[in-house]
BAPA-561752 format. One record per residue (C-alpha): y negated, z negated, x. Coordinates in pm, whole numbers, padded with zeros to 5 digits, always signed. Layout:
! BAPA-561752
YZX ...
END
This chain:
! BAPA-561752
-02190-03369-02365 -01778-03402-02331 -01734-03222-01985 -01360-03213-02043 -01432-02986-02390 -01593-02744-02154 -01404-02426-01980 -01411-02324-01670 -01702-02084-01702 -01914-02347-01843 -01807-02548-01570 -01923-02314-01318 -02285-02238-01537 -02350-02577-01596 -02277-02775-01295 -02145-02590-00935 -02351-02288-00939 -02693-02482-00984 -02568-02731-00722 -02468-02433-00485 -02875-02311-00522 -03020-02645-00512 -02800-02674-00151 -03044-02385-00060 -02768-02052-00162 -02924-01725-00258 -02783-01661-00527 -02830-01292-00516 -02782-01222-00150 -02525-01545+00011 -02321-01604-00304 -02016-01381-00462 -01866-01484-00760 -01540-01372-00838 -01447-01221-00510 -01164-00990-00530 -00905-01097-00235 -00600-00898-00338 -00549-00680-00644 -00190-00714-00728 +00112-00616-00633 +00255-00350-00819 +00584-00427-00935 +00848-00141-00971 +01138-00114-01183 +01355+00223-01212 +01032+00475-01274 +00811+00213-01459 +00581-00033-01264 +00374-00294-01339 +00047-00520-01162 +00116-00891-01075 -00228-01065-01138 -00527-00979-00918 -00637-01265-00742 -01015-01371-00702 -01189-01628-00509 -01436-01814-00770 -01705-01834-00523 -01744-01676-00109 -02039-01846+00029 -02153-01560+00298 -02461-01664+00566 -02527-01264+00544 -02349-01029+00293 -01977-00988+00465 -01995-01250+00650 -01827-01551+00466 -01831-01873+00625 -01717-02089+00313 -01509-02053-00069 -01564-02248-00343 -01259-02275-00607 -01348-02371-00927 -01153-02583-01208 -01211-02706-01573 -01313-03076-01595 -00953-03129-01744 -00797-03115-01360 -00865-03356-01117 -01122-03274-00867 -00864-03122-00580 -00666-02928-00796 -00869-02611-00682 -00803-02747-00290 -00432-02545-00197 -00623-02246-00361 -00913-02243-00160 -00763-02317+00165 -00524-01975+00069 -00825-01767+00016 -01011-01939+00343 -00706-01828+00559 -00744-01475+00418 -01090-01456+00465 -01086-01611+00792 -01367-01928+00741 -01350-02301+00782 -01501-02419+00463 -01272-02437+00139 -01449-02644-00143 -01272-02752-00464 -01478-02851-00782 -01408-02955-01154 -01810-03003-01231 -01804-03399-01095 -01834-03360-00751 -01738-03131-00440 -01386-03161-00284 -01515-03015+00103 -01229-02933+00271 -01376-02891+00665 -01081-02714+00943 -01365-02674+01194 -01407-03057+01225 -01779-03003+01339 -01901-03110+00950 -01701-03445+00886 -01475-03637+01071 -01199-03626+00864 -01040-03273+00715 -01154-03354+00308 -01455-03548+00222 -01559-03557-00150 -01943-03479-00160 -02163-03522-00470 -02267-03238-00631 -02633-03266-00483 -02483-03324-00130 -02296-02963-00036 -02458-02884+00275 -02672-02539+00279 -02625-02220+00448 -02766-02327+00832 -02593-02592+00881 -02223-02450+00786 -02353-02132+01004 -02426-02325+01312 -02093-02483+01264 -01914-02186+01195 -02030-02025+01534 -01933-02337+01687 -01615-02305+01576 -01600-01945+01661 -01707-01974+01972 -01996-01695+01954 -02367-01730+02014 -02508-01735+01635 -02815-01576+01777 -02631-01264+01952 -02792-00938+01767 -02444-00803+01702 -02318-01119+01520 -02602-01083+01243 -02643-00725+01282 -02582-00618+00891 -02312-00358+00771 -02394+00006+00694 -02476+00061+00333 -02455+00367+00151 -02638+00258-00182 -02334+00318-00357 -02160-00035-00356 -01924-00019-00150 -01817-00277+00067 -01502-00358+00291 -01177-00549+00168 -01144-00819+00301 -00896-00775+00595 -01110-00490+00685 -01407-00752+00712 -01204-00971+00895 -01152-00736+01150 -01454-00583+01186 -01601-00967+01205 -01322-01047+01461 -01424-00810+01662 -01776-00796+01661 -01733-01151+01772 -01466-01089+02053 -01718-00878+02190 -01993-01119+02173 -01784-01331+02348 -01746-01058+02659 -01389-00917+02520 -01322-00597+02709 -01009-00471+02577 -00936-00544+02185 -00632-00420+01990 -00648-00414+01614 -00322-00352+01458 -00374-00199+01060 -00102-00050+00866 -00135+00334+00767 -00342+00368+00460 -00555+00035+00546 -00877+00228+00619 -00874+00193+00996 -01128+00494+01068 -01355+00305+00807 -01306+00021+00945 -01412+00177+01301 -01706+00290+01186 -01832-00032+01074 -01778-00172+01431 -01896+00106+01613 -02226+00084+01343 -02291-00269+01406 -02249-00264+01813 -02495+00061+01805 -02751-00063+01579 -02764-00400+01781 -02841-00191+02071 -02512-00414+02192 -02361-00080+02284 -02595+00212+02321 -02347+00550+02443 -01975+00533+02241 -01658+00779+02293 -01434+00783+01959 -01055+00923+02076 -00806+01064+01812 -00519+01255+01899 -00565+01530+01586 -00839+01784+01568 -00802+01729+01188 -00843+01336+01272 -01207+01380+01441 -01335+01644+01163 -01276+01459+00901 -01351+01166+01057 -01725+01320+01123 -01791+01498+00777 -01662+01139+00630 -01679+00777+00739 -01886+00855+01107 -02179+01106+00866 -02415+00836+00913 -02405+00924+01275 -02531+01308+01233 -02793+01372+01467 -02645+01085+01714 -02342+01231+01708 -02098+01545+01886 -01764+01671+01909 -01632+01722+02260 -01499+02029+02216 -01608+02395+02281 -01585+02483+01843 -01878+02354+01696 -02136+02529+01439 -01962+02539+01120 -01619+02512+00962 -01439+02586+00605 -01236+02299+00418 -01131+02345+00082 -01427+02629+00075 -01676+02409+00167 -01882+02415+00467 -01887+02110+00728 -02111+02132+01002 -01990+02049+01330 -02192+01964+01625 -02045+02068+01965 -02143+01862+02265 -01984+02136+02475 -02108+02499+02557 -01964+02740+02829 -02159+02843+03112 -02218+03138+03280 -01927+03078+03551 -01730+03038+03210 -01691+02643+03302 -01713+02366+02957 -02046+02210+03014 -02139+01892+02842 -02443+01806+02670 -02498+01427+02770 -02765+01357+02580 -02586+01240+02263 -02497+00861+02169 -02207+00871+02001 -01914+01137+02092 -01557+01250+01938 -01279+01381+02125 -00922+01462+02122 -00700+01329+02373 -00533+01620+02450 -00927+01793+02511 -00967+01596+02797 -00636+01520+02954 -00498+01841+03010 -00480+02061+03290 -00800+01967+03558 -01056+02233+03430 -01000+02015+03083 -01022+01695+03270 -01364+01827+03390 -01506+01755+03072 -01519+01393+03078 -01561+01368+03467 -01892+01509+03384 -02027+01206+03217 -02028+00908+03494 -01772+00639+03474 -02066+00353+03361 -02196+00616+03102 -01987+00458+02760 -02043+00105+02702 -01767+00099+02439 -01452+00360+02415 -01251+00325+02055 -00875+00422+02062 -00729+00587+01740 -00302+00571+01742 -00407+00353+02071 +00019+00356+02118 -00011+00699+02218 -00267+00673+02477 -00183+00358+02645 +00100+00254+02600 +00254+00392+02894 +00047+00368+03247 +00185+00708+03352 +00013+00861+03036 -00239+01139+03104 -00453+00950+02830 -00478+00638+03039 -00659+00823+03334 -00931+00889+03073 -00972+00487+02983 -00893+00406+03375 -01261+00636+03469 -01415+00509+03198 -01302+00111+03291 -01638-00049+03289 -01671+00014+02926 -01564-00225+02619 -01221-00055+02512 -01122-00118+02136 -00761+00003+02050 -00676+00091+01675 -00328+00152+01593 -00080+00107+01300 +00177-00084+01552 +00136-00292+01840 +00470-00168+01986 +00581+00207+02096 +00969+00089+02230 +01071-00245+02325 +00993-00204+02696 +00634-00021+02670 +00383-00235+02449 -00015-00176+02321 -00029-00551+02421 +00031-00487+02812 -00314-00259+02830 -00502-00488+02525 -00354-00808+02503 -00240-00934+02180 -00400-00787+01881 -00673-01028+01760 -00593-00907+01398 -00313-00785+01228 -00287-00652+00881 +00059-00525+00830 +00220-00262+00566 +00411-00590+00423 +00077-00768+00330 -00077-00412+00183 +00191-00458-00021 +00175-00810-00124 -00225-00796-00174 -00197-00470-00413 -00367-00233-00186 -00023+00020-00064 +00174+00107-00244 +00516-00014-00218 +00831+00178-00140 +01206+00276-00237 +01456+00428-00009 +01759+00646-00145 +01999+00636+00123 +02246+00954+00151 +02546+00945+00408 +02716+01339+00474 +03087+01249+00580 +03071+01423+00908 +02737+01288+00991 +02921+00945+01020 +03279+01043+01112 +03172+01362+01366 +03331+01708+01325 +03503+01922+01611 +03562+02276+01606 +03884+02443+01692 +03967+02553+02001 +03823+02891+02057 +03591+02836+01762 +03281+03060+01789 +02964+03065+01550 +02807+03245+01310 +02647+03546+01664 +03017+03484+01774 +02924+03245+02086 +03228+03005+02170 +03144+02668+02043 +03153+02386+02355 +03463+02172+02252 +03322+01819+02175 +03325+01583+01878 +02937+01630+01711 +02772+01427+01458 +02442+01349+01357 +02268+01304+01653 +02332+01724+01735 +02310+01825+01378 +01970+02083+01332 +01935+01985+01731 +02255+02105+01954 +02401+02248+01631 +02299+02432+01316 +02566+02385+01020 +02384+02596+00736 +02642+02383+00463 +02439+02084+00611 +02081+02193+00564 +02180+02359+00147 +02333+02020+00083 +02029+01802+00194 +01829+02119+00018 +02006+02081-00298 +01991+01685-00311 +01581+01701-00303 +01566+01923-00571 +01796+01720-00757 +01644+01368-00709 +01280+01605-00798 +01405+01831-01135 +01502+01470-01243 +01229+01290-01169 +00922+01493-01145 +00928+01852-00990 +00578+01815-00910 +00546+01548-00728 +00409+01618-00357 +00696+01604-00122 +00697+01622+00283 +01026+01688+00445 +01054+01606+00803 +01258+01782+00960 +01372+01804+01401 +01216+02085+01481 +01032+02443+01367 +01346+02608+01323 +01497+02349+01125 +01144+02339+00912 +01216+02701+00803 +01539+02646+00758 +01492+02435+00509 +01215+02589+00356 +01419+02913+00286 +01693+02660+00189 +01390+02502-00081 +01269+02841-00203 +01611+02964-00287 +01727+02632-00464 +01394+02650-00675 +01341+03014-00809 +01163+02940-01175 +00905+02745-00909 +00875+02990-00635 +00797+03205-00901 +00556+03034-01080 +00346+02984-00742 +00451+03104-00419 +00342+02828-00268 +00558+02596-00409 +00699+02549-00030 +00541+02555+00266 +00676+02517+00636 +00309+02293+00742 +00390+02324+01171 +00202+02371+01450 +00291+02722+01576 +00165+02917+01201 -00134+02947+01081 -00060+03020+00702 +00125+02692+00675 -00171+02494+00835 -00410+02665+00662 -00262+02477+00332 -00261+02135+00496 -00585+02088+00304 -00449+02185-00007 -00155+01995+00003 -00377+01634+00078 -00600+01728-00178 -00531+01555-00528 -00707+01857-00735 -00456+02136-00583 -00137+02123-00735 +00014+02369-00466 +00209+02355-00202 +00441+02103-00351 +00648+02075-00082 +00571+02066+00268 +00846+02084+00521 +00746+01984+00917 +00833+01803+01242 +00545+01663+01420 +00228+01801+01255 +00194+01537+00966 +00309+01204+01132 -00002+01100+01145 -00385+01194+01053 -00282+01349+00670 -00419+01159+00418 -00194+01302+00169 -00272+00972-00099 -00035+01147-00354 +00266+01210-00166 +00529+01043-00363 +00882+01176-00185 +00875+01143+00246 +01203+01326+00317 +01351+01214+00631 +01614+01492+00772 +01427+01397+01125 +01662+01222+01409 +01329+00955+01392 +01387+00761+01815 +01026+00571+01793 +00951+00250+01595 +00558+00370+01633 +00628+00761+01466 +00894+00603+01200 +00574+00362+01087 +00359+00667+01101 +00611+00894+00895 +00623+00621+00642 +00266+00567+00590 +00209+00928+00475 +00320+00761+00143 +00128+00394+00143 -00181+00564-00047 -00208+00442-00443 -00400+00685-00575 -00463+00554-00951 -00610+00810-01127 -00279+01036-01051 -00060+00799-01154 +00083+00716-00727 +00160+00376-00758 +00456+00392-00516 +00656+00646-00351 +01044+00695-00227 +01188+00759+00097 +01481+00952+00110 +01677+00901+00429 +01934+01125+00554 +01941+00999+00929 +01986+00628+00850 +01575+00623+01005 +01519+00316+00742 +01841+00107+00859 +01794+00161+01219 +01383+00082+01218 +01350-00216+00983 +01072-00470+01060 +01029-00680+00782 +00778-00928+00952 +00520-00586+00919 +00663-00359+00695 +00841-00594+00460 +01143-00466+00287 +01181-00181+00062 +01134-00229-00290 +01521-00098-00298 +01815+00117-00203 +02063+00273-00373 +02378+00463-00252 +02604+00596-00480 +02946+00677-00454 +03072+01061-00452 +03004+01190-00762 +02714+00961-00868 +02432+01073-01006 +02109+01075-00740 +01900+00836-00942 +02033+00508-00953 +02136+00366-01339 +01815+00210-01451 +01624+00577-01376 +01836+00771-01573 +02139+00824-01312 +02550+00774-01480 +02616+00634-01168 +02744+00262-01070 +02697+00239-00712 +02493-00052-00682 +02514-00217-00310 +02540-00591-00378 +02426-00714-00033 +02187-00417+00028 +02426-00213+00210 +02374-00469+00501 +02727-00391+00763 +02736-00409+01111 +02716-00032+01096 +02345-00053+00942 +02215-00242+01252 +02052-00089+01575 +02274-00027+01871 +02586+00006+01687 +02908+00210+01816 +02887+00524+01494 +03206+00705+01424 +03194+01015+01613 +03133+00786+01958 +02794+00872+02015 +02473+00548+02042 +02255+00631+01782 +01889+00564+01779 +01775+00193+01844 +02052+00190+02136 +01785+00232+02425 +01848+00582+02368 +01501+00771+02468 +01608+01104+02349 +01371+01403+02394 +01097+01209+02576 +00718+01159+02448 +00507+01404+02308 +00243+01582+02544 -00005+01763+02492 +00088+02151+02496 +00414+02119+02313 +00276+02334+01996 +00096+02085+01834 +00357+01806+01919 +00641+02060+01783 +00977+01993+01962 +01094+02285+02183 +01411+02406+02097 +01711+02314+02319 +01838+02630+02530 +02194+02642+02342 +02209+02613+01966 +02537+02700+01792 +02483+02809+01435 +02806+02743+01197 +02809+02847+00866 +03145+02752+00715 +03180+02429+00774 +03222+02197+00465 +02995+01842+00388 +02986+01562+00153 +02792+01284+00046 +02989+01012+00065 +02762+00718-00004 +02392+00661-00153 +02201+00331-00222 +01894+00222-00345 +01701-00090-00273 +01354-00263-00390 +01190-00616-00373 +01101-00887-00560 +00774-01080-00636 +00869-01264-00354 +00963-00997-00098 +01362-01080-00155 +01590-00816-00169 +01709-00687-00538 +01989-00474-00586 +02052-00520-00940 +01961-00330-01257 +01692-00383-01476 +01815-00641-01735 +01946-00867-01437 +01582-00835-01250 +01411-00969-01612 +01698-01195-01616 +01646-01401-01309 +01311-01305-01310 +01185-01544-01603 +01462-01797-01560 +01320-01886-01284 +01023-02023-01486 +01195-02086-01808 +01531-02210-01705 +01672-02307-02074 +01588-02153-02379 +01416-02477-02495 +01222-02413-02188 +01110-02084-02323 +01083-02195-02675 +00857-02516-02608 +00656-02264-02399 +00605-01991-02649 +00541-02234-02950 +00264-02462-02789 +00069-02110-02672 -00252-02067-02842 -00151-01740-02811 +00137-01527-02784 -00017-01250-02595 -00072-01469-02291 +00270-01579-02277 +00364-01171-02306 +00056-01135-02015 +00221-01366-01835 +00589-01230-01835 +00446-00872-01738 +00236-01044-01405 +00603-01156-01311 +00708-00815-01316 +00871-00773-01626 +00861-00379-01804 +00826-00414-02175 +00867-00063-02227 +01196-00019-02075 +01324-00329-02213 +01228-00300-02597 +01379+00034-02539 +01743-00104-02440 +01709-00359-02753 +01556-00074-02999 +01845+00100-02932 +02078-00193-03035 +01831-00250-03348 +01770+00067-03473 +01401-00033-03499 +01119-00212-03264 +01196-00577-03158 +00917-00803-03043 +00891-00883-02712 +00989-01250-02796 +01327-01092-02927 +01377-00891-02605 +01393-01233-02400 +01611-01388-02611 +01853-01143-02650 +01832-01002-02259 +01699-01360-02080 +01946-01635-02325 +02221-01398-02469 +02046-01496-02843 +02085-01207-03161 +01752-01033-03156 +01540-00941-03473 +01339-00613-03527 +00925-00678-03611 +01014-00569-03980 +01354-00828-04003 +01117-01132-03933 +00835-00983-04172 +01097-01037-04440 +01196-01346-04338 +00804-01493-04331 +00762-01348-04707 +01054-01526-04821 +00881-01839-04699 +00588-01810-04915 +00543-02192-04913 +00365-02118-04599 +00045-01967-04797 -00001-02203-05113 -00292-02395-04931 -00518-02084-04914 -00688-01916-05190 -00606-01569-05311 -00848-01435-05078 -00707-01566-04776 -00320-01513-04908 -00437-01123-04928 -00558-01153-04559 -00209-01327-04456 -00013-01069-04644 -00204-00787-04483 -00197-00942-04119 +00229-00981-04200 +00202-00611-04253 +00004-00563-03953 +00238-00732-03712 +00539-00507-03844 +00389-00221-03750 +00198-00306-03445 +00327-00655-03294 +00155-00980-03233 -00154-00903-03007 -00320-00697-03274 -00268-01015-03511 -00456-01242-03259 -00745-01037-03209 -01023-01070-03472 -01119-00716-03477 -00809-00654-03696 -01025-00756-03951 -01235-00471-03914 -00971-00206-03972 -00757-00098-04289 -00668-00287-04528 -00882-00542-04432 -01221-00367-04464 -01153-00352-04836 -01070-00681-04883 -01383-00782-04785 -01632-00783-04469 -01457-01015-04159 -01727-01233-04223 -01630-01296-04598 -01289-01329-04440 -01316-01577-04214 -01474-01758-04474 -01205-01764-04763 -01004-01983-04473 -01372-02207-04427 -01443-02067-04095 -01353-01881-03804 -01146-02187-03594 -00976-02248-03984 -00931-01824-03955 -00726-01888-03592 -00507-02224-03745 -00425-02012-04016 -00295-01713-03761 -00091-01969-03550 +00067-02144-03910 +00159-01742-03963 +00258-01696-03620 +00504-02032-03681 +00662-01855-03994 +00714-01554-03801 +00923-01735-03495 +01091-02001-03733 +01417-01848-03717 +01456-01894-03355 +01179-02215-03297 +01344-02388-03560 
END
């Protein structure tokens, strides 16, 4: 047998998989074929987006399920035997092993970075000589430093009989840490974007330490009620029985009308004191339970300072970050124990860090590789400048407001705006621009606006309701002020995450939603918020990072009144947005490629001194990312972390605003900045593959297929739809997508499907070899591609369908040309007459 006529499947079949079992594998229980590592980026272009290609490892060699210690990258006997090697070692970083093996069905390429196998980094093995799943264990422990025998290490992962099983990065970490604690680790800081699946990810940990009998008695903190309930009905339900709430509401509870038990570990005695039932293993809390006043503090002082082995932070930055923090007097009693922070930053400000209570995180999975892997979804920012935001506005002397109180004489600007002073012009214009940017885009689309404070969340929910009327009507609901001083609005929290409830649309705030709503189809985050925290901006922004397929959230936009996206950028975590756009006064609020008239596009990404932290803004006040500490934390008692209202607020209702600039901005494949339109992205987009037109051309021609080249171009982020669009319109009829890059890519004329059917019939010459049979068949597949392009052509079920089915059965078909690989020549010599005009 010819290895090098086999594929890569028969490859793997014939030759590595046997040798992987014969090296003493499980096949059913230590070996994963096809491992899914990332699933594609999603790619977004005005309101179209596409996937870049998922990316799976051929083989994860695991010593228990979820525990992968080596990968094996397969390749065709056509490439030489390391060509599989720079893959491998990719997917080994990601997954955190030693081992990366390359094979093309000869031998093994073993590729060793713990230097405890071989000597040397590569050795190439034969395939009888891979070594088996001991002896790449006992190295692996070796090289992480754990005891392989430690009952936490091979303690298994819950399963729920359903399938499912951790991403990778969540693996990671929960492997990372179960081994940090092997190893003695007493204070552990994970650091997972929003949306990653960090309560999930706890529970794993916590499961593995508890069922190892490694840690026997665990405290869970979160810092929303909302947080632990959910947290118990969901990922911690395997706990029930094991498990209580520290706080005095237990019994049951309604959520979207159905019940959820909640157990109580707390009852109130007959002096009217919280008393705690100790007899639990596993307890939730909220911060703000137990750090209060000292009758609240009581509740934890009742358990003994050596009774948790292991405390788990959630939004760590809030507890510990500062040593004055109430919260830290609760992990300061409890010191003895094993204390694992969780947050979605390592930093709160640049003085106070996670890292001077934890340490450095021991992993970090940031927004920006979400992104890149295919699991968040990524984002676009609308940027909208009012005039007096930037340049300030005073009021005349003597100038009282709207209740006739005399106005303090002082330049104010954004900083004041909806804080030290209410201009009603301000909050309809910001009002009217949402509901612009939504009635063109989708009025449905679940919205949250953030807003300073309470007052300035009804504001501009009266503001909402009066801009939408045919809405409001429709559903009363439509918007919501969602705060924590009303009980109506966070009665519809629920509603509003839920995917099923298409009501409230809109949700306007200030504190209650930065963090512990899983809203995964929220598509517009509204930022009208004065935003003075790195930490809450990140939290703000991952109310969006959910993709939620089966309702069509694939990405979302932020649109930024208080410049929160210019003054917070970190694009080592968050990457870059996928764009911004700022049009000039006038221009339409979606950018040109979405359906806007406007121009406006910001070459350099709107990039000026002015957009950087700690820069002098017009109006002479420092704006945030100055050192500026503004209103001061959060604590607990502030209505639900609600901002009080400052003492003096002057309300002004005739005083005029503008928008005087908007931008949009998105990414690249590669995480670059893009700032221009559609046809440019395709442009640069497949030059950079295909710099020449010969280039293209050699490409296309020598493709078995054409379909793979098309596959191809879409993985690199190119929208068909859009584009054939912009050339149909030229036309008058459908091009094919061969024509689009021609004509958009090379500047070449472009044909319609129906232009180059003509052109093939005229070259008949093409079809005297075949008999009349097979001449029928070409005639009909000509047809075929006019109406329906070149994939249906290439696909062998065509034959199936009408005309063919009455020109005979496919069988007969493929016959008339001798036989099915004659059938596929034939296609490709039809294929050739199609493209002539342009291959020639």
């Amino acid at each position: 047998m010819d290895k090098r006529s086999l594929t890569e499947t028969d490859i793997r079949t014939k030759y590595i998989t046997p040798a992987i079992i014969d090296a003493g594998w499980n096949i059913q229980t230590q070996v994963f074929e096809e491992y899914g590592v990332a699933d594609g980026r999603i790619m977004v272009r005005g309101r179209m987006h596409s996937r870049q290609a998922s990316r799976r490892a051929d083989y994860v060699l695991c010593y228990q399920k979820n525990q992968p210690i080596a990968v094996v990258e397969a390749k065709d006997n056509k490439h030489r035997l390391g060509d599989g090697m720079q893959q491998a070692l990719d997917y080994a970083e990601k997954l955190d092993v030693p081992f990366a093996i390359s094979s093309n069905g000869d031998s093994f390429l073993f590729h060793d970075r713990s230097g405890l196998i071989f000597q040397q980094p590569e050795t190439e093995l034969a395939l009888d000589s891979l070594p088996g799943p001991a002896q790449l264990w006992t190295a692996y422990c070796q090289w992480k430093g754990i005891d392989q025998n430690k009952s936490s290490v091979i303690q298994p992962y819950y399963d729920d009989g359903l399938g499912r099983s951790p991403r990778y990065y969540q693996m990671v970490a929960i492997n990372r840490t179960i081994e940090a604690v092997s190893k003695g680790q007493d204070r552990i800081l994970l650091v997972m974007a929003t949306g990653t699946g960090k309560t999930y990810t706890a529970f794993q940990i916590i499961w593995r330490l508890w069922k190892s009998k490694q840690k026997k008695r665990i405290l869970f903190l979160a810092d929303r009620n909302i947080l632990v309930d959910q947290t118990m009905n969901n990922d911690f339900k395997p706990f029930a029985g094991a498990m209580a709430k520290l706080s005095p509401r237990g019994g049951g509870m309604e959520r979207n009308g159905k019940k959820i038990e909640i157990t109580s570990a707390i009852e109130k005695g007959k002096d009217r004191t919280n008393k705690v039932d100790t007899s639990y293993e596993i307890y939730l809390g909220l911060y703000q339970a137990l750090s209060g006043p000292e009758e609240q503090r009581n509740v934890y002082k009742q358990f003994s300072p050596d009774f948790f082995d292991l405390i788990v932070i959630d939004e760590c930055h809030r507890g510990s970050a500062a040593e004055d923090s109430a919260w830290r007097s609760i992990l300061e009693y409890f010191s003895a124990a094993t204390h694992i922070g969780l947050t979605a930053t390592p930093k709160e400000t640049n003085e106070v860090s996670n890292t001077h209570y934890f340490g450095e995180p021991i992993y970090t999975y940031s927004l920006k590789q979400g992104i890149d892997d295919g699991y968040l979804a990524p984002y676009k920012v609308i940027r909208v400048d009012f005039d007096k935001d930037l340049q300030g506005w005073r009021p005349d002397k003597g100038q009282t407001d709207k209740h006739g109180h005399l106005i303090d004489d002082r330049i104010y600007n954004q900083r004041d705006f909806d804080k030290n002073i209410v201009v009603e012009q301000r909050t309809q214009l910001v009002a009217q621009t949402i509901t612009e940017y939504m009635k063109k885009t989708d009025p449905m689309q679940k919205t949250i606006v953030f807003c300073d404070n309470i007052d300035h969340a009804e504001r501009m929910r009266q503001a909402l309701v009066n801009l939408n009327p045919e809405q409001v009507r429709k559903n009363r609901k439509y918007v919501m002020r969602i705060t924590g001083d009303e009980k109506e609005g966070k009665d519809e929290l629920d509603h509003f995450i839920d995917p099923e409830e298409d009501y409230p649309v809109i949700a306007t705030t200030s504190k209650l939603m930065t963090t512990g709503v899983d809203a995964k189809t929220c598509k517009l985050i509204v930022l009208d918020q004065r935003i003075q925290s790195m930490t809450e901006f990140k939290q703000i922004i991952g109310r969006g990072t959910r993709i939620d397929e089966e309702y069509n959230k694939h990405w979302f936009t932020i649109l930024d009144f208080k410049k929160a996206t210019e003054l917070f950028a970190d694009p080592k975590f968050d990457g870059d947005p996928e764009r911004i756009y700022q049009p000039k006064p006038g221009d339409d609020i979606l950018p040109p490629d979405e359906g806007g008239e406007s121009g406006g596009w910001d070459n350099n990404g709107g990039l000026d001194g002015t957009d950087l932290p700690g820069v002098q803004e017009p109006g002479g006040d420092y704006m945030p990312g100055s050192g500026d500490s503004g209103t001061g934390p959060w604590q607990p008692g502030d209505d639900n972390g609600e901002p009080r209202e400052p003492r003096k607020v002057f309300v002004v209702d005739n005083v005029k605003f503008s928008v005087i600039e908007q931008r949009v901005q998105y990414l690249d494949s590669n995480g670059k900045l893009i700032t221009e339109n559609l046809t440019d992205f395709t442009r640069k987009s497949v030059k950079g593959h295909y710099a020449t037109l010969s280039d293209f051309l050699k490409h296309w021609n020598s493709a078995e297929r054409k379909q793979a080249v098309i596959d191809e171009l879409t993985s690199q982020g190119v929208l068909w739809d859009d584009l054939i669009e912009q050339v149909k319109e030229k036309l008058g009829d459908e091009p094919d997508p061969f024509d689009v890059i021609i004509h958009i890519v090379y500047g070449q004329p472009a044909l319609t499907r129906k232009q180059r059917v003509t052109h093939a019939k005229r070259r008949r010459n093409y079809f005297d070899r075949y008999n009349e049979q097979a001449q029928a068949v070409m005639d009909a597949l000509l047809d075929k591609y006019s109406d329906t392009g070149v994939a249906t052509i290439e696909d062998t079920k065509v034959l199936k369908l009408p005309p063919f089915d009455k020109l005979g059965t496919p069988i007969e078909l493929l016959k008339a040309f001798g036989n099915k690989e004659d059938y596929h020549k034939a296609v490709r010599i039809l294929e050739d007459s199609i493209y002539q005009d342009d291959a020639s």
